[in-house]
KOLMINU-122234 format. One record per residue (C-alpha): residue in three letters; x, y, z. Coordinates in steps of 0.2 Angstrom, whole numbers, padded with zeros to 4 digits, always signed. Layout:
# residues N
ALAXYZ
...
# end
This chain:
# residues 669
UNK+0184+0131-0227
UNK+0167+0135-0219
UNK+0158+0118-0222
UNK+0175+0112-0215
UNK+0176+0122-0198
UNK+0157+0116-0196
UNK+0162+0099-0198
UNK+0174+0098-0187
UNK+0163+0108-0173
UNK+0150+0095-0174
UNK+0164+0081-0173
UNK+0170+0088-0158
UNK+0152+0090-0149
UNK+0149+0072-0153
UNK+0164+0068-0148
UNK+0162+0080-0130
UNK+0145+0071-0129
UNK+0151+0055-0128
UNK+0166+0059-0114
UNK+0151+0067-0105
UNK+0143+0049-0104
UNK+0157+0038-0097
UNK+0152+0036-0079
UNK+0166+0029-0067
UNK+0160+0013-0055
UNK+0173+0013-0041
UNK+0168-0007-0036
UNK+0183-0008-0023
UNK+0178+0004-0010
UNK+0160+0000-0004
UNK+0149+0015+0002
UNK+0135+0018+0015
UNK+0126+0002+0018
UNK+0108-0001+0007
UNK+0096-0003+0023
UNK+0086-0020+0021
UNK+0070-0007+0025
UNK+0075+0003+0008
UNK+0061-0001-0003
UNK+0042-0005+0004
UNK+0025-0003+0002
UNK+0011+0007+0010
UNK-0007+0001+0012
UNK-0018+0014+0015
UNK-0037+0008+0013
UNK-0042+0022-0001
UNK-0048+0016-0017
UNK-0057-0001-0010
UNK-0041-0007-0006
UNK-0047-0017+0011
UNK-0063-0022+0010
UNK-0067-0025-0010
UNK-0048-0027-0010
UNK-0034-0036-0002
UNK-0046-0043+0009
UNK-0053-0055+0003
UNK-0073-0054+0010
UNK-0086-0054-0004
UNK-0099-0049+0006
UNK-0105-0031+0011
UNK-0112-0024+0027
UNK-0110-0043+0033
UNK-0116-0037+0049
UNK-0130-0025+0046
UNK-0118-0012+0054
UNK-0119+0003+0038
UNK-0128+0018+0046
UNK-0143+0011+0034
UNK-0145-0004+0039
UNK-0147-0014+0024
UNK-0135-0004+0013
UNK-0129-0018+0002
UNK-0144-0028+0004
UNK-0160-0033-0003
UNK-0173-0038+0009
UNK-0191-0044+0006
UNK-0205-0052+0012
UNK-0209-0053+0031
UNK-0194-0046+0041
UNK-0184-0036+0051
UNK-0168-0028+0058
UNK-0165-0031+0078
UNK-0151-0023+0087
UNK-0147-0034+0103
UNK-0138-0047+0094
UNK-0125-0060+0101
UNK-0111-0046+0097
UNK-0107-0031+0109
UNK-0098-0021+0098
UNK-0111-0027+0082
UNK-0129-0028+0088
UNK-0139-0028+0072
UNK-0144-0045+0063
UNK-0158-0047+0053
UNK-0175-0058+0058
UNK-0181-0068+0044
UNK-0198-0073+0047
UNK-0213-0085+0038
UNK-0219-0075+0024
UNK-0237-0080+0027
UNK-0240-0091+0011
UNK-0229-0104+0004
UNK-0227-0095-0011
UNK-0220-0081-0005
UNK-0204-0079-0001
UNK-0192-0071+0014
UNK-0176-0066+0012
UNK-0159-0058+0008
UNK-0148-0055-0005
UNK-0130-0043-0005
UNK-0123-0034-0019
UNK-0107-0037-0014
UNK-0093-0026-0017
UNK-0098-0018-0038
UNK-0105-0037-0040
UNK-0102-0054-0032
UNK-0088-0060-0043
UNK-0085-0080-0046
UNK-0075-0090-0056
UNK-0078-0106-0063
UNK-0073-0124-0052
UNK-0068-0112-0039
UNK-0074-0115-0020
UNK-0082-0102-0010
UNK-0084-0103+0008
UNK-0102-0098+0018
UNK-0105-0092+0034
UNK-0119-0083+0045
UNK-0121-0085+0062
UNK-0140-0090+0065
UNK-0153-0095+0077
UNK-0172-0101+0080
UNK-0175-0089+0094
UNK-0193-0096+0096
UNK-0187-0114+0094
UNK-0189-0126+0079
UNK-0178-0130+0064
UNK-0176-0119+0047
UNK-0168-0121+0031
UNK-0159-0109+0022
UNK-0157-0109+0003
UNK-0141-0100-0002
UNK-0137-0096-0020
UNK-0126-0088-0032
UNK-0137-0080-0043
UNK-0139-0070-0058
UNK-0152-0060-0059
UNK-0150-0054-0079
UNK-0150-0069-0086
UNK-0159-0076-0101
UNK-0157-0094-0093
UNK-0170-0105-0085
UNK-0164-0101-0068
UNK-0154-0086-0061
UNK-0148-0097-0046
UNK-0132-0107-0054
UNK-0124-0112-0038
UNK-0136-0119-0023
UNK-0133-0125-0006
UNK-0144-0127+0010
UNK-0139-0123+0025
UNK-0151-0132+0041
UNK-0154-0120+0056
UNK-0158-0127+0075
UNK-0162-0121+0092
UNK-0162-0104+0101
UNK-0144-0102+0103
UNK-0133-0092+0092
UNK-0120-0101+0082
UNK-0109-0104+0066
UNK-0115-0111+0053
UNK-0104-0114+0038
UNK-0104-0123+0020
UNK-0095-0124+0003
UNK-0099-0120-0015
UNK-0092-0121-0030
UNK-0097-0113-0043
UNK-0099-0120-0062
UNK-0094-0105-0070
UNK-0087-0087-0070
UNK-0098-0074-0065
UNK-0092-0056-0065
UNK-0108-0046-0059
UNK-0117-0059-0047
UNK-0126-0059-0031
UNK-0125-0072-0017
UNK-0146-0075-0011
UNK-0152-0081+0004
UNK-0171-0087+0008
UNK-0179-0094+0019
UNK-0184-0110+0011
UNK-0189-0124+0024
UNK-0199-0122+0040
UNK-0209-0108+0046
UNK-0198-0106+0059
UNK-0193-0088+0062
UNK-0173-0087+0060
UNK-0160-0073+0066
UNK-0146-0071+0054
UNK-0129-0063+0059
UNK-0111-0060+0053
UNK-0117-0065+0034
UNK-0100-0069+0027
UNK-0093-0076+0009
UNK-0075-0079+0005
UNK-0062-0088-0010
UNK-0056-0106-0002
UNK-0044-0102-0009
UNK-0036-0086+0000
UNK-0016-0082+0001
UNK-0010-0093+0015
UNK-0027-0101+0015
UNK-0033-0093+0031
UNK-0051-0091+0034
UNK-0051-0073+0037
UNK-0039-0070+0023
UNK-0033-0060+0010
UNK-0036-0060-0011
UNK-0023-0072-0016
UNK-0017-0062-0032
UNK-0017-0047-0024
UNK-0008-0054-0010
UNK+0004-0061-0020
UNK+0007-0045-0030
UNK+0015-0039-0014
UNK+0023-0050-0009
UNK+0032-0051-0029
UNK+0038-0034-0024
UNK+0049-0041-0011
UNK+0047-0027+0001
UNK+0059-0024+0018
UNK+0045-0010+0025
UNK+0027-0011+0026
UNK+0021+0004+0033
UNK+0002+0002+0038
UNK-0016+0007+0039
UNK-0012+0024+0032
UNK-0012+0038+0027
UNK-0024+0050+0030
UNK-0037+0037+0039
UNK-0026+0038+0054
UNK-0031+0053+0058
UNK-0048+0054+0052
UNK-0059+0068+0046
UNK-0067+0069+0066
UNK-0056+0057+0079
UNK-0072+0048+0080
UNK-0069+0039+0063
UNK-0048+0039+0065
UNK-0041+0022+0062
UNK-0042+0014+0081
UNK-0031-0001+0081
UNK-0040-0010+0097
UNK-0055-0010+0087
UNK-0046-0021+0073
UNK-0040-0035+0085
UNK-0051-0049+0091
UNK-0064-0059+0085
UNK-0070-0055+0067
UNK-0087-0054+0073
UNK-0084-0043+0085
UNK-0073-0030+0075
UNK-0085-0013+0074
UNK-0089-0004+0058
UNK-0077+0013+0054
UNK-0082+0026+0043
UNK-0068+0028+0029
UNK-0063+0045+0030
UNK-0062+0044+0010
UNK-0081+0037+0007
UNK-0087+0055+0004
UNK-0071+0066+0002
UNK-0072+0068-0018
UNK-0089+0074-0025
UNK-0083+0070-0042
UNK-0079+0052-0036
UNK-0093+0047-0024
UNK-0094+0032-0015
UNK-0107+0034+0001
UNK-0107+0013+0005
UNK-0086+0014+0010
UNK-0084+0008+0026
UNK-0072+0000+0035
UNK-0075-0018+0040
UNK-0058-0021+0050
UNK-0058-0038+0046
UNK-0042-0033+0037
UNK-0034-0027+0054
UNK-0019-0024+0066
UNK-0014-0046+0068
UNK-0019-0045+0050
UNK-0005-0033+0044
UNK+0009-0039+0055
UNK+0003-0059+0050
UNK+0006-0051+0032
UNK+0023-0043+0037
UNK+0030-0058+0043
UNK+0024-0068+0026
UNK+0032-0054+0014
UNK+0048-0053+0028
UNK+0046-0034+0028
UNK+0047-0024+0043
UNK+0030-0018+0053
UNK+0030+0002+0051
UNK+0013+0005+0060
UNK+0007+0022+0058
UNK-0003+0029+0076
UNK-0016+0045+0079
UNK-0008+0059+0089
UNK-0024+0065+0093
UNK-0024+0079+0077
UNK-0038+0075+0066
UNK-0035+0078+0048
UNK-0028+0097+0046
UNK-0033+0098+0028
UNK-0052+0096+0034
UNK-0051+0106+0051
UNK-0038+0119+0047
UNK-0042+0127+0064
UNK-0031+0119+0079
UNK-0038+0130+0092
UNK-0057+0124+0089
UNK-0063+0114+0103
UNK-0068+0096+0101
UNK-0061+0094+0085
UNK-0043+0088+0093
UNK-0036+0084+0106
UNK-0028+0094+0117
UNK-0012+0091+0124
UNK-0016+0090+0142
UNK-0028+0076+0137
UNK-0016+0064+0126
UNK-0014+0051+0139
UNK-0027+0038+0131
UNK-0018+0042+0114
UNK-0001+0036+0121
UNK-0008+0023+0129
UNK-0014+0016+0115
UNK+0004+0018+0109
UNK+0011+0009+0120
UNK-0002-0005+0121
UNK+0001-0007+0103
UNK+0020-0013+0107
UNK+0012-0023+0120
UNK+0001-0031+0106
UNK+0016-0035+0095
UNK+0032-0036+0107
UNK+0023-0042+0123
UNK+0022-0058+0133
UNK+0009-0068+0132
UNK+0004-0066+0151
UNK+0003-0048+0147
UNK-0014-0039+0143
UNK-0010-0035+0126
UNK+0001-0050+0123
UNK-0013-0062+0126
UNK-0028-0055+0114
UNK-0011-0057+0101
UNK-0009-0076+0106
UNK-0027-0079+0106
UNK-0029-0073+0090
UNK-0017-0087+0086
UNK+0002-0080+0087
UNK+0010-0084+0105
UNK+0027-0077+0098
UNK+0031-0058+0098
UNK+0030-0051+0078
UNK+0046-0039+0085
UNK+0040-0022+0080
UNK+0055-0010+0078
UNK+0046+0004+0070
UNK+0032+0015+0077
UNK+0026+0031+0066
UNK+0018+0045+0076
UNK+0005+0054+0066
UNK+0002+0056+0047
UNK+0002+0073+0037
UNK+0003+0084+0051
UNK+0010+0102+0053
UNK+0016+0117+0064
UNK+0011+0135+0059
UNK+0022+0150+0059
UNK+0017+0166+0066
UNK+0013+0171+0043
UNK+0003+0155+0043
UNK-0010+0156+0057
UNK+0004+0159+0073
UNK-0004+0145+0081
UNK+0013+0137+0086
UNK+0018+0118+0087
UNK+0003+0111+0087
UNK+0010+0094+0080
UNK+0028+0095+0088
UNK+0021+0099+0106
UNK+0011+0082+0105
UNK+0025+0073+0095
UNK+0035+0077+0112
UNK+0023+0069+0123
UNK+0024+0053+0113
UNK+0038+0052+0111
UNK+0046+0055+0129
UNK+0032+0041+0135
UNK+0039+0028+0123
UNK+0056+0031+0124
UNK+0056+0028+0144
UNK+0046+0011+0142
UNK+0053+0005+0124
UNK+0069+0013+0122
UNK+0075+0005+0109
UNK+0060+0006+0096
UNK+0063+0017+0082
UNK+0051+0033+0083
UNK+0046+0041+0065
UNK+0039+0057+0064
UNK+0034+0068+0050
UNK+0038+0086+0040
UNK+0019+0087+0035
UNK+0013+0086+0016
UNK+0023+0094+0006
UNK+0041+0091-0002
UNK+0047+0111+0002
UNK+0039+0126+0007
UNK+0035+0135+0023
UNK+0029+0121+0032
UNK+0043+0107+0028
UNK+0055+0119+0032
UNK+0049+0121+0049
UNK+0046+0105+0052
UNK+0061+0094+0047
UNK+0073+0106+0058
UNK+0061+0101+0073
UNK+0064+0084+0069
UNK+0080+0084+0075
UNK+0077+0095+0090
UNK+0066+0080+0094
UNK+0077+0067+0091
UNK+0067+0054+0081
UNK+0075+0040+0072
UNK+0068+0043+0054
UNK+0054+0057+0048
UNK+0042+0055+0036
UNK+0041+0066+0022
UNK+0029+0065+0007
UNK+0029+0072-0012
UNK+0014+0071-0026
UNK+0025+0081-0040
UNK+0022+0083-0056
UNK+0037+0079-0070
UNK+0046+0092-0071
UNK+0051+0094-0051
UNK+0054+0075-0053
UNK+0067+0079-0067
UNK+0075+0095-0058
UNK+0077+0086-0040
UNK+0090+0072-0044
UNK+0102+0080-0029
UNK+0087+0081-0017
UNK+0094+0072-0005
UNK+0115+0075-0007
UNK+0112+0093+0002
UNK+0103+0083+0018
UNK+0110+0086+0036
UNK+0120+0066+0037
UNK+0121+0071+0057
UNK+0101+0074+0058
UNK+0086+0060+0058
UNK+0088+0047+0044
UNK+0073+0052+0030
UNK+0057+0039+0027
UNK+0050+0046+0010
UNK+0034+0039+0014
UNK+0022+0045+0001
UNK+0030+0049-0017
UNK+0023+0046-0036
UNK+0025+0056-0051
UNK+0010+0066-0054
UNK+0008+0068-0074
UNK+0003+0088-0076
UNK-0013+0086-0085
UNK-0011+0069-0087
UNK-0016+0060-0068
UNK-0013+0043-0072
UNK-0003+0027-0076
UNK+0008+0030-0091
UNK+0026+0025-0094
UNK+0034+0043-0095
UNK+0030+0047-0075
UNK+0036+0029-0071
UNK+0050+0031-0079
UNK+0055+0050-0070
UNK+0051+0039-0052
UNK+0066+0028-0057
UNK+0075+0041-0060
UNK+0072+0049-0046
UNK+0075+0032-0035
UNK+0094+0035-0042
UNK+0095+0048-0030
UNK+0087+0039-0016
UNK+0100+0025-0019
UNK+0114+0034-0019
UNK+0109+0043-0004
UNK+0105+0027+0007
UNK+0116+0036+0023
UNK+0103+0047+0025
UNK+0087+0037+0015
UNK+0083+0023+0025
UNK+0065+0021+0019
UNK+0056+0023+0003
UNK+0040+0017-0002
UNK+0028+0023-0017
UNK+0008+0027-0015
UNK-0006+0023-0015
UNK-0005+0005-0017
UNK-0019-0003-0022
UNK-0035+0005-0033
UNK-0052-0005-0038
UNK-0055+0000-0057
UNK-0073+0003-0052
UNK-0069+0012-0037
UNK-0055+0024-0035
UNK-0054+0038-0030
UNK-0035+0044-0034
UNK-0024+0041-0046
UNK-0009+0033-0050
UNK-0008+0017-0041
UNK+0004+0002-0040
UNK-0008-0011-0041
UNK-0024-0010-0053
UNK-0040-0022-0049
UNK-0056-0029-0053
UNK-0065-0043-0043
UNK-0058-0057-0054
UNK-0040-0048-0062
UNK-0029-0038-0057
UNK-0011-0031-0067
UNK+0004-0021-0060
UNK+0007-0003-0067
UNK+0023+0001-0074
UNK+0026+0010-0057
UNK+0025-0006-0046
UNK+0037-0013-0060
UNK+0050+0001-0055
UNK+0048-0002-0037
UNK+0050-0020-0039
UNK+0066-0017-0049
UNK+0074-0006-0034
UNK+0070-0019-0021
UNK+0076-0035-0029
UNK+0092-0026-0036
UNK+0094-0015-0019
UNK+0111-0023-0015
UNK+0119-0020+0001
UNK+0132-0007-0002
UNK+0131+0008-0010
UNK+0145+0011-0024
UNK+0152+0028-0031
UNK+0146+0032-0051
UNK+0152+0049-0056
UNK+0154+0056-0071
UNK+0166+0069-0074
UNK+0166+0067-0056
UNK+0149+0073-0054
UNK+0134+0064-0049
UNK+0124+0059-0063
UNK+0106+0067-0057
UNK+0100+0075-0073
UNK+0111+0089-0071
UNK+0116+0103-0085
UNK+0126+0092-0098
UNK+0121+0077-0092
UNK+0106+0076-0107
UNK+0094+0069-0096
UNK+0103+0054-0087
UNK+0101+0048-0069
UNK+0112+0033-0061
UNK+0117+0027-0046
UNK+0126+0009-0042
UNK+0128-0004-0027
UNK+0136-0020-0022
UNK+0125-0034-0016
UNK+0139-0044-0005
UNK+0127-0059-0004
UNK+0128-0061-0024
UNK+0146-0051-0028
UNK+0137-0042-0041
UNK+0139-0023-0044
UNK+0121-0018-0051
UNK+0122-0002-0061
UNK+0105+0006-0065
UNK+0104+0022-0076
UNK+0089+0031-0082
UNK+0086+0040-0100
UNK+0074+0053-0095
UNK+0080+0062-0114
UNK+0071+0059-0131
UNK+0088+0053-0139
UNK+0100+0038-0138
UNK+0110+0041-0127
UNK+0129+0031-0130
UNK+0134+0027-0112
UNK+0149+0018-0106
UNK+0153+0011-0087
UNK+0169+0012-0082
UNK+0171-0004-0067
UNK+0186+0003-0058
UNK+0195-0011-0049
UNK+0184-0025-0061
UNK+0193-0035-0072
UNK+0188-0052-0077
UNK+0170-0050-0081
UNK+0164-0053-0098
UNK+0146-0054-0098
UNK+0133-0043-0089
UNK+0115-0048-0086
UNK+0101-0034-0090
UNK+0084-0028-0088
UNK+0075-0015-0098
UNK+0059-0006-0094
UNK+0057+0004-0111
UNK+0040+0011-0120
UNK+0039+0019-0136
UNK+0023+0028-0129
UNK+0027+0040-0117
UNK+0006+0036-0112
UNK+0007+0020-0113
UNK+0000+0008-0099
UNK-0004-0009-0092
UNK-0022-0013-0090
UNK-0034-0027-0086
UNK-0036-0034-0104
UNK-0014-0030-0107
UNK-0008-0034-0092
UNK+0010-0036-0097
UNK+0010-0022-0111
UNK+0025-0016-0104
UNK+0036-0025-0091
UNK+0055-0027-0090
UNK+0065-0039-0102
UNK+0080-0047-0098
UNK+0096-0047-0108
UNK+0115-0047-0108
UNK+0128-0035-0115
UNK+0146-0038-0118
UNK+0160-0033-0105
UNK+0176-0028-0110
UNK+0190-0034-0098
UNK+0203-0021-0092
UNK+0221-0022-0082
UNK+0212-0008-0069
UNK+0194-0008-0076
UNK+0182-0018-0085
UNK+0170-0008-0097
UNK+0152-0009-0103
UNK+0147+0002-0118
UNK+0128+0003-0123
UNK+0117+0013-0135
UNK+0103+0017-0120
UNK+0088+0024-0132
UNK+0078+0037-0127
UNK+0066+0035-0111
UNK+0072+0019-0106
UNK+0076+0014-0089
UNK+0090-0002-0087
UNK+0099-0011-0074
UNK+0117-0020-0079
UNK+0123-0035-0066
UNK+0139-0040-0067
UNK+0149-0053-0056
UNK+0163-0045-0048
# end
């Protein structure tokens, strides 16, 4: 009788568990519209994601412009570094003069970004500016060389490049090289003539460059993002915005114009980790402003430039009251202006002052900004933390009442700090709407377990208050900092709760984006790279999956009337569901966070014909399992289909979802 009762108990748990798991689709009433800005992308230059990234420049300290001159460089025999060069902003160049016998040599040659990489039959464009300031002719001998070699010759790519006249001007040629080199370095003597010869602007790109612009960007990399079919691109950072000091915040003027003339920044992250040190970071700006909104309009994303409020970063100068440090805020006006000369520079006419460095940079027609962000990760005190009062708010106000009277109709984001909770985010995002910005910008590094416990983050938000911009957010492994399934997997489940939400969520974008495998400095990132490869993490497989099933409606999914967010009972489950009316599919995604099967059924309320559903898996039997450079697609999501069982008032899906797997079920309505 015992062995009976027990029977029976488990019988009926099963059973219990299995009701728990039918989730109902209501498809005929559509929700909160799915903003076409939903999912994005961040750029912020950490981890040599500009220059020795994205952008696509091969060649370091091209203008002699590091604080050590010929950081990058090798120089030898008979020269010497100038400073009153052709360019205002970028004096250096380098004098290259007649050794003194003709078997010794003068010359150059650059490092490049951890090697001068090459593949084989690929073209690769050169160019210096140069001059014979005393007259005469010269000839340079440029090379792709390898300098370890056991072969004949370290040169393995040559081609000579004839210098006139006292003038500066551009000289350019094409090589191709005949093989693949990973760990190369691009050589430049002076090989013909003893006339002395004044080099400039030294500069090596791929002919082949996304788009095919001259100053372009890496074309895998570019294409990586523009695979993820983002509707936001929130640009140039991040904590470069602000800066460590304001002297080296992200300026926007200073990354418009002529390449040439573009001058040097220091990268607020080139020192900032002991343990990961990289003193030859700097920013170039040849990736810049026209650059980013150019790339906007390519990927059909919406510009979400990111300005300085005149607060450098707080983390590294925690005392607001110090003088010279920040800004005060009786001394913001060039800080707005600079604001609202950026709208000139995208929105403006192209007799305006602003409109016309846009046009002659090539792009007459306005980009249509809409979006404007206001500061980065910064923060109010309370009279327990400091009682120094709203030092970000009060400035925040001053932007944002100068805006709003010229551009009333651009959207103004500001920000609840760094942190997801706490004393700071709880001052902050009450503020938010006392200001009355459009969205704020909050930002969450978490570890798995808050990942897995904050499924309803966003149900409890004020829907009368500023719409949300989660601007920063990844799934920080605890002990484990880096690319594996598992923490990929808790991000889509978390990105049910941002889906179902999207009345309040109008923005979302995962960070950091981009990280040279020989150069990074945090961790985990979207996109992985080396100067040749490059492979997409699990997490930018995640994102991808949100944006290109985003929909345009949200639908309700309950079960047992509840949300399904990883609450009690719910063994680990996480789903949300939409309408896309352009494709009349309802797109179900549902995350098993649980280390069992779970037996899962959809109940499509007011769907009845359907009997076939498309689907897409994003499964790992290793919870620390990643993609890298030599598996690239170890684990990426797999298509399929599932039956459909036709109803007279629903039509039904029933799976087996195994354990930590993360799927999307399509089906035509």
């Amino acid at each position: 009788m015992r062995k009976l009762t027990t029977l029976l108990l488990l019988v009926a748990s099963l059973t219990t568990t299995a009701q728990s798991h039918v989730m109902d689709v209501n498809t005929q009433k559509l929700g909160a519209p799915v903003q076409p800005t939903m999912y994005g992308i961040f750029f912020e230059d950490i981890n040599y994601a500009a220059d020795g990234g994205l952008y696509a420049e091969m060649v370091k300290n091209r203008s002699f412009e590091f604080p050590q001159r010929l950081m990058g460089w090798r120089a030898y025999g008979n020269f010497d570094v100038k400073d009153d060069g052709p360019f205002e902003r970028n004096p250096h160049y380098v004098r290259l003069k007649y050794s003194g016998h003709n078997d010794k040599f003068t010359g150059l040659e650059n490092e490049g970004f951890f090697g001068i990489a090459v593949k084989k039959d690929a073209t690769y464009r050169f160019s210096l500016w140069a001059r014979c300031p005393e007259g005469g002719k010269s000839t340079l001998e440029v090379s792709f060389v390898d300098n370890d070699t056991m072969g004949e010759d370290q040169r393995f790519a040559t081609v000579k490049v004839e210098i006139s006249g006292k003038e500066w001007k551009k000289y350019t040629a094409t090589m191709k090289s005949p093989r693949t080199e990973p760990k190369g370095a691009l050589r430049i003597f002076l090989a013909g003539g003893k006339a002395t010869t004044d080099v400039e602007h030294i500069s090596l790109f791929p002919a082949d460059t996304w788009k095919g612009r001259e100053n372009g960007m890496r074309k895998d990399l570019a294409q990586a993002l523009f695979d993820m079919h983002p509707g936001v691109f929130r640009f140039p950072g991040g904590c470069i915005v602000e800066g460590t000091d304001l002297e080296t915040r992200y300026q926007w003027k200073n990354s418009v114009g002529p390449v040439e003339n573009r001058p040097l920044n220091e990268n607020r992250w080139h020192y900032t980790f002991g343990h990961r040190f990289y003193p030859d970071y700097f920013q170039s700006y040849g990736l810049g402003f026209f650059e980013f909104f150019q790339l906007c309009e390519d990927f059909g994303s919406e510009a979400l430039p990111v300005i300085s409020c005149g607060l450098a970063c707080q983390f590294q100068n925690p005392d607001p009251t110090k003088k010279g440090v920040h800004v005060a805020v009786d001394d913001l006006d060039d800080y707005i202006q600079d604001a609202l000369d950026l709208v000139e520079f995208a929105n403006g006419p192209v007799d305006s002052k602003w409109g016309k460095v846009r046009a002659d940079m090539g792009h007459p027609e306005p980009f249509g900004l809409k979006y404007l962000g206001v500061g980065n990760e910064q923060w109010d005190y309370d009279e327990a933390h400091g009682g120094f009062g709203p030092v970000f708010t009060e400035r925040l106000k001053k932007f944002s009442d100068a805006i709003r009277a010229k551009y009333p109709n651009l959207k103004l984001i500001g920000t609840t700090g760094p942190n997801s909770e706490g004393w700071d985010f709880d001052l902050l995002q009450p503020r938010m709407k006392q200001l009355k910005v459009d969205l704020y910008d909050e930002h969450y590094y978490r570890n798995e377990e808050w990942f897995l416990s904050h499924g309803l983050r966003y149900d409890s938000y004020d829907r009368k208050g500023p719409r949300v911009f989660a601007g920063e957010y990844a799934c920080h492994g605890k002990g484990k900092k880096w690319n594996h399934f598992e923490t990929s997997l808790y991000e889509a489940a978390h990105m049910t709760g941002i889906e179902r939400n999207a009345d309040i969520v109008h923005m979302a974008t995962y960070a950091p984006l981009f990280a040279h495998v020989e150069g990074w400095q945090w961790r985990p990132d979207a996109i992985w790279f080396d100067n040749l490869r490059s492979f997409k993490s699990v997490s930018y497989y995640v994102q991808q999956l949100y944006a290109m099933n985003k929909g345009t409606n949200v639908l309700s999914l309950t079960m047992q009337k509840q949300p399904v967010a990883g609450q009690p009972g719910q063994d680990g489950l996480f789903a949300s569901s939409v309408y896309d009316s352009t494709t009349g599919e309802v797109i179900v995604k549902v995350a098993n966070t649980s280390d069992q099967t779970q037996p899962v059924t959809l109940n499509l309320q007011g769907l009845k014909s359907a009997t076939t559903a498309q689907t897409i898996t994003l499964h790992s039997d290793n919870m620390n399992g990643e993609n890298t450079l030599d598996e690239p697609e170890k684990i990426i999501p797999v298509q399929g289909a599932i039956a459909v069982t036709p109803g007279k008032k629903a039509s039904s899906i029933t799976d087996e979802l195994p354990a930590k797997t993360f799927k999307i079920y399509k089906v035509k309505k």
